[in-house]
C-alpha positions as CSV (number, residue, x, y, z in Angstrom):
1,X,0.0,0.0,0.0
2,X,0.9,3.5,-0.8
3,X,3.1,4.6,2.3
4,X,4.4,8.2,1.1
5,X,6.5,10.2,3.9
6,X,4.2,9.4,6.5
7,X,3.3,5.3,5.6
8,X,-0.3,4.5,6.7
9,X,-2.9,7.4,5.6
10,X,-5.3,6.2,8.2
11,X,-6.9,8.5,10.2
12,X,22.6,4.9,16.6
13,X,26.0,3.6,17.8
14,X,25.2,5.5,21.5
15,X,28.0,6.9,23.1
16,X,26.6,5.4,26.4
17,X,25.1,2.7,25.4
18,X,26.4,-0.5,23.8
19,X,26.9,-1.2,19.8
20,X,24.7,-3.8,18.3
21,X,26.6,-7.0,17.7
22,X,26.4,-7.8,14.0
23,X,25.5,-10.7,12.2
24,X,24.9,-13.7,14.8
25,X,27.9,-12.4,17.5
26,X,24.8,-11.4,19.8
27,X,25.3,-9.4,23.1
28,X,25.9,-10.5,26.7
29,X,27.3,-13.7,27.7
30,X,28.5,-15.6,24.1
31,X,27.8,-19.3,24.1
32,X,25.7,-19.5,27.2
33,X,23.4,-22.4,26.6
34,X,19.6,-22.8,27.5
35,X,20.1,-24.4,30.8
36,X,22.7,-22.0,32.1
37,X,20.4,-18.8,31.9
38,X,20.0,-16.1,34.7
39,X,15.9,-15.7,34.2
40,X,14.0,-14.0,31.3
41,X,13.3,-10.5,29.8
42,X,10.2,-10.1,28.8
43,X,9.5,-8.5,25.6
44,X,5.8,-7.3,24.8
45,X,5.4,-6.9,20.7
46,X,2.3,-4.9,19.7
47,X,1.6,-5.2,16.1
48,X,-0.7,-5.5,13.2
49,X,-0.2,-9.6,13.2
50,X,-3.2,-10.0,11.4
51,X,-5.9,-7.9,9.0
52,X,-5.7,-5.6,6.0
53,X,-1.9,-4.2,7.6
54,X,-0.3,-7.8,8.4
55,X,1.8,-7.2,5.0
56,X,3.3,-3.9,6.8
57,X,3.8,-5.3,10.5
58,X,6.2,-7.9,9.4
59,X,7.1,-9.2,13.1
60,X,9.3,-11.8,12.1
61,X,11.9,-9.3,12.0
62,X,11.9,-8.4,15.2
63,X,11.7,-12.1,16.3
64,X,14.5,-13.2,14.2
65,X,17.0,-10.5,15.9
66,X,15.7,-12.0,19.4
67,X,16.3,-15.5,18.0
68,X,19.7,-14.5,17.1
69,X,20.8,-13.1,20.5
70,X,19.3,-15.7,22.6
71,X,21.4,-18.4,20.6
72,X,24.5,-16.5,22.2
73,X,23.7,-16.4,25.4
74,X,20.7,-13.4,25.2
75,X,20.9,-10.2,27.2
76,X,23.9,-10.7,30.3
77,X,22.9,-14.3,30.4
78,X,19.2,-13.1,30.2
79,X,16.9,-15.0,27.8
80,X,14.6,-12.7,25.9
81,X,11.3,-13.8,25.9
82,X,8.7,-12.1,23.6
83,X,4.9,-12.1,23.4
84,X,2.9,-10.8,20.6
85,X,-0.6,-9.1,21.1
86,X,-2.4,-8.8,17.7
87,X,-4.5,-5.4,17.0
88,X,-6.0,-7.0,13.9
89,X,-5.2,-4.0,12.2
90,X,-8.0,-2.3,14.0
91,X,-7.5,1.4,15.9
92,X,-10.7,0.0,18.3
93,X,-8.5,-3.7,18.5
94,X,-5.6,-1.6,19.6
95,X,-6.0,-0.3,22.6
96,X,-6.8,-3.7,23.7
97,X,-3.6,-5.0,22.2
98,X,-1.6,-2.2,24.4
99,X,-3.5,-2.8,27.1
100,X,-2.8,-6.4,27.2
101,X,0.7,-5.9,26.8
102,X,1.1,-3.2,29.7
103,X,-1.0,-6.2,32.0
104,X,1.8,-8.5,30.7
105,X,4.3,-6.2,32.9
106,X,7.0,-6.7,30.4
107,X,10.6,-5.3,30.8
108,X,10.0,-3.7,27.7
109,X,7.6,-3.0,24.7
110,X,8.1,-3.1,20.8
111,X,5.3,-1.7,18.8
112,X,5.1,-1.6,15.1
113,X,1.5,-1.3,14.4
114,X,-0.3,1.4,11.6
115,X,-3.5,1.4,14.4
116,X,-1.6,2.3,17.3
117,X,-2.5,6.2,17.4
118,X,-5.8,5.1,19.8
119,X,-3.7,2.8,22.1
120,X,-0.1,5.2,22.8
121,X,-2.4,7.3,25.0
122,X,-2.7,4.4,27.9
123,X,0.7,2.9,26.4
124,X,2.8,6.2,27.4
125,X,0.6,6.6,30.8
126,X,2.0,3.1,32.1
127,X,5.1,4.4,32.0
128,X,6.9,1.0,30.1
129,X,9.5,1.7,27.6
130,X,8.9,1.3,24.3
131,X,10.7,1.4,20.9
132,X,8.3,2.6,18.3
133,X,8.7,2.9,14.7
134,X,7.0,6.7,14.3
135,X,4.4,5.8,11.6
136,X,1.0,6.3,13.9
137,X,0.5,10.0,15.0
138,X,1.1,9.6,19.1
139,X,4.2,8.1,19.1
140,X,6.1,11.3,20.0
141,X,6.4,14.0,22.9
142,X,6.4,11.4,25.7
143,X,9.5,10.4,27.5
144,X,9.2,6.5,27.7
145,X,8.0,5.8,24.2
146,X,10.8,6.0,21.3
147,X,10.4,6.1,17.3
148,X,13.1,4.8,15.3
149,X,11.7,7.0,12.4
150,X,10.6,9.9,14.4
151,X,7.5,12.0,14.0
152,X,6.8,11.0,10.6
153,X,3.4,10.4,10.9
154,X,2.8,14.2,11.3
155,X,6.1,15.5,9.8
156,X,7.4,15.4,5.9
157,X,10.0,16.4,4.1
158,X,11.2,17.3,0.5
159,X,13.5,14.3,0.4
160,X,11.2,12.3,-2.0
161,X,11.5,15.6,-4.4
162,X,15.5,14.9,-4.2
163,X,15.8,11.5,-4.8
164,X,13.9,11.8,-8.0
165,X,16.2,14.8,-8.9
166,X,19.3,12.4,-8.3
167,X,17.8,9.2,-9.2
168,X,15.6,9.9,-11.5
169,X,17.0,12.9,-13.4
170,X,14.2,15.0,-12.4
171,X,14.4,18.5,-12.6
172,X,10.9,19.0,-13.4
173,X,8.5,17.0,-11.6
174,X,4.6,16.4,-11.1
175,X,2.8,16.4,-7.5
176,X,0.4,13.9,-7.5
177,X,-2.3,13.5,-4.6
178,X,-5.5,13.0,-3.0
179,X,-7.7,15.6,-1.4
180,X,-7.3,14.2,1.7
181,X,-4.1,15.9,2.1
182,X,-4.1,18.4,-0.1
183,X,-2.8,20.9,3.2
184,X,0.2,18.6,3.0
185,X,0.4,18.6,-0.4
186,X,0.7,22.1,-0.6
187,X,3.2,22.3,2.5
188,X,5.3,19.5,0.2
189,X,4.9,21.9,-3.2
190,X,5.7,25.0,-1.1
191,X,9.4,23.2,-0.5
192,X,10.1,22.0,-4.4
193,X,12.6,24.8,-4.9
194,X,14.7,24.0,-2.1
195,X,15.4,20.0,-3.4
196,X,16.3,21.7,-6.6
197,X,13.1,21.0,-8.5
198,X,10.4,22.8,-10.3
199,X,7.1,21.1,-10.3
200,X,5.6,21.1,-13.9
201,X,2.2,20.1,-12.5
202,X,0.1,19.2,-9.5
203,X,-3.6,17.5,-9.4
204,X,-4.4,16.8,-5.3
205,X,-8.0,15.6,-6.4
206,X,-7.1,12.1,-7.8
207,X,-8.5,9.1,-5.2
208,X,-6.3,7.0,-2.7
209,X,-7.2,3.9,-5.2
210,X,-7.6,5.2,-8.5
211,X,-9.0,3.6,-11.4
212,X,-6.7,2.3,-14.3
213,X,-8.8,5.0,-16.2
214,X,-8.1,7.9,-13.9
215,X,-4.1,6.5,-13.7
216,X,-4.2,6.5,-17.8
217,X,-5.3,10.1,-17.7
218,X,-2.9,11.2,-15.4
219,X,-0.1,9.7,-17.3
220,X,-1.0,12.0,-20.1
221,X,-1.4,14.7,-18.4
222,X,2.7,14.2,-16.7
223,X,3.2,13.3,-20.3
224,X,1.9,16.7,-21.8
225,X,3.3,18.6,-18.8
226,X,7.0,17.8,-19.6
227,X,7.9,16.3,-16.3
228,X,10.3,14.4,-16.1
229,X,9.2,12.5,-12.9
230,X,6.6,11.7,-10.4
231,X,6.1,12.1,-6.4
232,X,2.7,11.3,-4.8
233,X,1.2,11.3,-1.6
234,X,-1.8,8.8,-0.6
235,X,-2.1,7.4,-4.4
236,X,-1.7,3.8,-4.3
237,X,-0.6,1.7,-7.2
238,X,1.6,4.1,-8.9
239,X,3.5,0.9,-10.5
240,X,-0.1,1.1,-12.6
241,X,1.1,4.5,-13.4
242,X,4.5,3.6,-14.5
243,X,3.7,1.1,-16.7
244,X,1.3,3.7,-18.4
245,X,4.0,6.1,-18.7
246,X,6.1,3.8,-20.3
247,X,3.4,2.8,-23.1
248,X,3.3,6.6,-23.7
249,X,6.6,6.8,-24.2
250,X,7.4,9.0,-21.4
251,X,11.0,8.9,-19.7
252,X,9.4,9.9,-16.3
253,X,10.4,8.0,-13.2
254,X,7.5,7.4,-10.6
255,X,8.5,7.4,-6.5
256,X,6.3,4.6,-4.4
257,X,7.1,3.5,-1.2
258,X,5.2,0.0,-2.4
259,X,8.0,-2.5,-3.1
260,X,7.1,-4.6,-5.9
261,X,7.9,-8.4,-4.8
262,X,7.8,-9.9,-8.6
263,X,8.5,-7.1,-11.0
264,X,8.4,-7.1,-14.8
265,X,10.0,-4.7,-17.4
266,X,6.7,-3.3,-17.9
267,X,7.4,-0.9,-14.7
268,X,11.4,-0.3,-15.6
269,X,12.1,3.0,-14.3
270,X,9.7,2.9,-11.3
271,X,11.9,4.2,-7.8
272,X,11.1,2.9,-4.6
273,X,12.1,4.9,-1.5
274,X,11.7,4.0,1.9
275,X,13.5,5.8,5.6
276,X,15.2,2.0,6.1
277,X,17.4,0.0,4.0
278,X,16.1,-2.7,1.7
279,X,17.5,-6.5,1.3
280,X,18.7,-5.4,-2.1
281,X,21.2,-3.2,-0.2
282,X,24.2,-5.6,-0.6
283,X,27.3,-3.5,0.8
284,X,24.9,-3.1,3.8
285,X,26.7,-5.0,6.9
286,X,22.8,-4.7,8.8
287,X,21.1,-6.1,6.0
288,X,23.6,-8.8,5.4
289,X,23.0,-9.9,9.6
290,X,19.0,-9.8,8.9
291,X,19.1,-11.5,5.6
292,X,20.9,-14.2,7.7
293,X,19.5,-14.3,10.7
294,X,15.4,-14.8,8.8
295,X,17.0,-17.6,7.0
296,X,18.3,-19.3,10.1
297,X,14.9,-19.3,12.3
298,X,13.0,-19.5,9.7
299,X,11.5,-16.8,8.3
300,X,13.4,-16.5,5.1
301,X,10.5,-17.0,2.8
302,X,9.5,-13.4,3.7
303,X,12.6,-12.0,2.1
304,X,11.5,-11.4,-1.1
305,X,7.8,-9.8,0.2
306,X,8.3,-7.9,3.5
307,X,9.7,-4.5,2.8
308,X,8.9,-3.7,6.7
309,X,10.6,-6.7,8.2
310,X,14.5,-4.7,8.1
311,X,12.4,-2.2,9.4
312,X,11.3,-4.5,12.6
313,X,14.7,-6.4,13.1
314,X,16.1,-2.6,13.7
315,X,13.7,-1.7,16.0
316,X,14.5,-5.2,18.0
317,X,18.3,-4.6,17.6
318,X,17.5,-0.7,19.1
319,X,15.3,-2.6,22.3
320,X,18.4,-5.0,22.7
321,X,20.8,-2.4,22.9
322,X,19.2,-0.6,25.3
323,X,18.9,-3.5,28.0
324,X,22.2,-3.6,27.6
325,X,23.1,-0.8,28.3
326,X,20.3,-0.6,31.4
327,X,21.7,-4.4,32.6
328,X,19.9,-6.3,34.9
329,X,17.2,-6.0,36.7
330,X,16.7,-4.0,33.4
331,X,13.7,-1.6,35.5
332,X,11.9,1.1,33.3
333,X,13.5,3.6,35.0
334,X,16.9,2.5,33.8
335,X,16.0,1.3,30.1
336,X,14.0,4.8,29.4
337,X,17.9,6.2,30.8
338,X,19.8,4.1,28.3
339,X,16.5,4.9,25.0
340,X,17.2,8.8,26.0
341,X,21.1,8.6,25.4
342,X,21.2,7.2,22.6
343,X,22.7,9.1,19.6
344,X,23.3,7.8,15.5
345,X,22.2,4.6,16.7
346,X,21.7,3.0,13.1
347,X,21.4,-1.0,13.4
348,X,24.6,-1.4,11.5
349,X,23.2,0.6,8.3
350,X,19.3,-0.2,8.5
351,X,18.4,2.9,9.5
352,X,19.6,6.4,9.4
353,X,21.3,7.6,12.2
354,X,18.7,8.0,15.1
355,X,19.3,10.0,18.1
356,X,16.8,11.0,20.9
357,X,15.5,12.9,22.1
358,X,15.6,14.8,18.7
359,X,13.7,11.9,17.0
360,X,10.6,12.6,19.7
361,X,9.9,15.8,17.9
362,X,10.9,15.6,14.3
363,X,10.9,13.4,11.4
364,X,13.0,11.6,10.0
365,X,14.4,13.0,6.4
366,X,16.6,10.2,4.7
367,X,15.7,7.4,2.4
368,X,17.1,4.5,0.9
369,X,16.5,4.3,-2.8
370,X,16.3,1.5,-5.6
371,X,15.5,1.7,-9.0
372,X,13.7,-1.0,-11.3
373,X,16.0,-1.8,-14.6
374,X,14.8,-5.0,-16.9
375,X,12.8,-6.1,-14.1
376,X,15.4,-5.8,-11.4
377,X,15.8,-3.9,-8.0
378,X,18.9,-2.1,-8.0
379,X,20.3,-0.4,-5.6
380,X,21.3,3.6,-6.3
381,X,22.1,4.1,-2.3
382,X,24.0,0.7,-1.6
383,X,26.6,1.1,1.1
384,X,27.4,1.3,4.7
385,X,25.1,4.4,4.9
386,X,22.7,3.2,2.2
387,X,20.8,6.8,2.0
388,X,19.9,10.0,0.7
389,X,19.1,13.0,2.7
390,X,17.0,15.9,2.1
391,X,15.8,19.3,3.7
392,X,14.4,18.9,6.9
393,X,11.3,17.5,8.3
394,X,8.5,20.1,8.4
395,X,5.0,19.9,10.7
396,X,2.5,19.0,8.8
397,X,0.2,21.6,7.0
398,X,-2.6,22.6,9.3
């Protein structure tokens, strides 16, 4: 689904806390076996495991980075254990699902969830720590809950403007929306100039799902316009629009934040763009350590089809480091401590650097970017620091 800047549409090495141990070298005691551990964390995981979002929660990323550090030993000889509470993609399901977890009395709470906006409320009043991924409104300006990706369910930033100025040789692009957020729209267009582009044109009014008529029409209207490439905000399908493009004979490149799982030369030229890196980011020593560790327990059928599951693994990687860093008896008090201090904490490359508590307040404002050539992802960003940065994240338009 169409996840421009802020995702769902619906309603850091630390200098005092410990690095994450890449690929499978864990943290805590190495080699500890099953028998010889202290006692148990327990790790509450809040997430959209089933309904219309399952294909965003992607938990098995999280799970697979426990897996990993629990087959060395877990957390100083500590055994993570995590629980999953389901808010069937559901806002009303949700507060349940948080609730349930804060009654679990867990050490520690991971949420990934589109729905969570109606739970983070009670969530942030129980005073647990939690490690968030930013993509609900809610999950900043409370000092125990912690988005890897910041404010970006209410922030955006003119980052998706640059990457199809760099990417896509774009100087001239068209705005694409719906009139659900044409305020944002506007905020986005008001910012063109300063990622180096001039937009050619702009129609807010198309639907969130358009037609393949309506996506035909707006191909020849980018066509006629001269643009050279595409950014949308709550249009889905806009590999539809490529494809249209492309029988037109336009050399436009079209933005989504969709990741097309079997791709054909039909959508060459389409750029996906996302605030973590991608499996196809080979030079990337985090992705190399999740590709590994979701083959090893078992997950690895997901590579190809869960964009969000890097996504998760650094958001378990960012919990681990923190208990770390807290050490046992791992209280609240002492894991909010270590969350607060961290700074460019980046999972080895999955994410751009996060710090806090700058990410509580602001979006982030980096992506990594692929691009589709004779049906195949490659990677424009791949590297240590797979990403591109652009200006910063602005408050949503009123």
């Amino acid at each position: 689904m169409q996840r421009i800047v802020r995702h769902m549409r619906f309603l850091a090495s630390a200098s005092a806390v410990v690095a994450v141990a890449t690929a499978f070298l864990g943290v805590g005691v190495a080699g500890a076996s099953a028998a010889s551990y202290k006692g148990t964390i327990k790790v509450g995981i809040v997430g959209d495991i089933t309904g219309d979002l399952s294909v965003a929660s992607v938990m098995q990323g999280a799970l697979a980075y426990f897996d990993s550090v629990n087959a060395q030993g877990g957390v100083d000889g500590y055994k993570i254990v995590p629980k999953e509470y389901d808010t069937q993609s559901s806002p009303t399901t949700a507060v349940q699902a948080f609730r349930s977890a804060i009654a679990g009395k867990p050490d520690i709470i991971l949420g990934g969830s589109f729905v969570a906006a109606s739970g983070l409320p009670t969530l942030a009043k129980s005073g647990i720590p939690t490690v968030g991924d930013g993509t609900a409104p809610g999950w900043t300006g409370h000092k125990t809950l912690f988005p890897v990706l910041g404010d970006e369910a209410t922030h955006i930033s003119n980052v998706l403007f640059t990457v199809d100025k760099k990417y896509g040789g774009a100087d001239k692009v068209a705005l694409l929306g719906s009139d659900l957020y044409t305020a944002d729209l506007k905020n986005l267009a008001d910012h063109a100039k300063a990622a180096g582009v001039t937009l050619a044109m702009q129609d807010l009014t198309l639907p969130l799902v358009p037609t393949s008529a309506q996506l035909l029409t707006a191909a020849e209207q980018v066509k006629s316009s001269g643009a050279q490439g595409v950014v949308a905000i709550g249009v889905e399908n806009l590999d539809e629009l490529q494809i249209d493009l492309n029988q037109l004979g336009a050399k436009v490149s079209v933005v989504t934040t969709d990741l097309v799982a079997a791709p054909t030369k039909t959508q060459d030229g389409l750029i996906y763009s996302d605030p973590w890196a991608d499996v196809y980011t080979t030079k990337d020593p985090g992705v190399t350590a999740f590709k590994a560790a979701m083959t090893k327990y078992g997950y690895g059928k997901l590579l190809a089809t869960s964009a969000y599951a890097p996504l998760r693994y650094a958001q378990a990687a960012l919990v681990v480091t923190a208990l770390q860093a807290a050490g046992p008896p791992f209280s609240h008090t002492a894991v909010v401590k270590a969350l607060s201090k961290v700074k460019n904490f980046t999972a080895d490359g999955i994410l751009p650097a996060v710090s806090f508590p700058s990410f509580q307040t602001v979006g982030d404002h980096c992506q990594t970017v692929l691009k589709l050539v004779n049906a195949k992802w490659i990677s424009d960003t791949n590297g240590i620091d797979p990403f591109l940065c652009g200006g910063p994240s602005l408050p949503d338009a009123a």
